[in-house]
N, C-alpha and C positions, 0 to 999 in steps of 0.2 A: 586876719587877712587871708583871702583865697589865693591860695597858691595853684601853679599852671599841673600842679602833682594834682592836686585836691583837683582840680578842673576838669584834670582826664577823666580823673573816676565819676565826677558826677555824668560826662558826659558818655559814661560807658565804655571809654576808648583804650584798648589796649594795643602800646608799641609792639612792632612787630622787630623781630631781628632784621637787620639788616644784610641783601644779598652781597655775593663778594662783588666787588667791581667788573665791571664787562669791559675793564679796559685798562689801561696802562695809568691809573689816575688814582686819588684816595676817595673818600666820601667827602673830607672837610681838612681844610688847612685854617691852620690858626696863627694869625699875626698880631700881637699885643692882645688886645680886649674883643677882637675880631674873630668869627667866624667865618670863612667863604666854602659852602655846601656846595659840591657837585651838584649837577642837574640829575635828577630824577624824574622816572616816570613810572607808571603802573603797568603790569602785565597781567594777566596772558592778552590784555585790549589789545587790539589795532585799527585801524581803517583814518580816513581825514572827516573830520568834526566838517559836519555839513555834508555829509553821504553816506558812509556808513555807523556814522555816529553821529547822534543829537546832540544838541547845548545842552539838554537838563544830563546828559551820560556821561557827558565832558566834565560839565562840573563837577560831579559825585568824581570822578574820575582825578579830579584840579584838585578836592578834597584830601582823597585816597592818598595821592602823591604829597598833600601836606601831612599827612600822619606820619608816611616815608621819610621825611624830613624832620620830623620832627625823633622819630628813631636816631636819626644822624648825631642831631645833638644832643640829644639824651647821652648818644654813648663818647662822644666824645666830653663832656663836662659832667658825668655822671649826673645830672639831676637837668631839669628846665628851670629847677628855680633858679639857677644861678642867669639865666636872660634875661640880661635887662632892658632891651629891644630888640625887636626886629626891625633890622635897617632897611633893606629893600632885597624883592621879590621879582624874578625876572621870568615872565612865563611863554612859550612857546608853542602855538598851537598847530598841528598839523591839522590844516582847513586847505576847504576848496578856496579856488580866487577869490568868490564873489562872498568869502564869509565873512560878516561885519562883528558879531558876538566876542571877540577873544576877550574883552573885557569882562562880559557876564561867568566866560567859563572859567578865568583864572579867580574868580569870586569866590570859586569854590574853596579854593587853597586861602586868600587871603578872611575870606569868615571863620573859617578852621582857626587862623591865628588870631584874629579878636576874640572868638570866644575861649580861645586856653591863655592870653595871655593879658587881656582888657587891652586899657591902653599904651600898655608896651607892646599891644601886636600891631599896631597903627604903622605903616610901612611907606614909603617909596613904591613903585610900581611901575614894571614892565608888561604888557601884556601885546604878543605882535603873531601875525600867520609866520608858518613855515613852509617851504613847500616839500619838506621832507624829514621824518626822525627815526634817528634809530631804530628798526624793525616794525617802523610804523605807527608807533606810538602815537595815540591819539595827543599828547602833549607831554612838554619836560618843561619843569621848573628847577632854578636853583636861586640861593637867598646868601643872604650875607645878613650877620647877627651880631651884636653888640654882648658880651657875657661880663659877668661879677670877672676882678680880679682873683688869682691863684688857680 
């Protein structure tokens, strides 16, 4: 069986550490078999997706911040193999009014989880405009994940 370990490698990806919090919060609380991951975004980007950033930058960017996430849980369950879904995916796009795409940009994050995880990356799904994030941030996402017991 291909494990979500085996997965990253084939696909070249290596987690990155995780920064400290920029706020009074953790990365991930854990309730029974439950994980709920703070929102994340990528840096040093900014601008609103639909002006100074495109849908295909956003994605790569929707991406980026699924690897971020995917760091989170790594360090909290020591391994991805212990996920045994992902339950749902809530993503936040800092766009102009008239931008209709949030769907295709948060595709970036949700393909990142089909391919490291097959069909336990099949998720729930939020994807909505913002009209403001965090220092700008072209988008934040955060998830909630189902893990193995212990």
């Amino acid at each position: 069986m291909v494990t979500p370990t085996i997965r990253l490698r084939e696909l070249g990806i290596t987690l990155p550490a995780l920064p400290a919090p920029a706020g009074n919060y953790v990365h991930v609380v854990r309730s029974g078999r439950l994980l709920f991951l703070a929102g994340k975004g990528v840096g040093p980007y900014s601008g609103k997706v639909g002006r100074e950033v495109t849908t295909d930058q956003a994605y790569e960017y929707a991406r980026c911040t699924g690897i971020m996430l995917l760091s989170a849980i790594a360090q909290e369950l020591s391994s991805l193999d212990r996920v045994t879904r992902i339950v749902k995916v809530s993503g936040f796009v800092n766009a102009v009014p008239e931008f209709r795409e949030h769907p295709r940009v948060i595709n970036g994050c949700s393909d990142l989880l089909i391919e490291v995880f097959g069909e336990r990356g099949r998720h729930a799904r939020t994807a909505i405009g913002a009209g403001s994030t965090p220092d700008q941030i072209p988008l934040e996402i955060e998830m909630i994940v189902e893990c193995a017991d212990g």
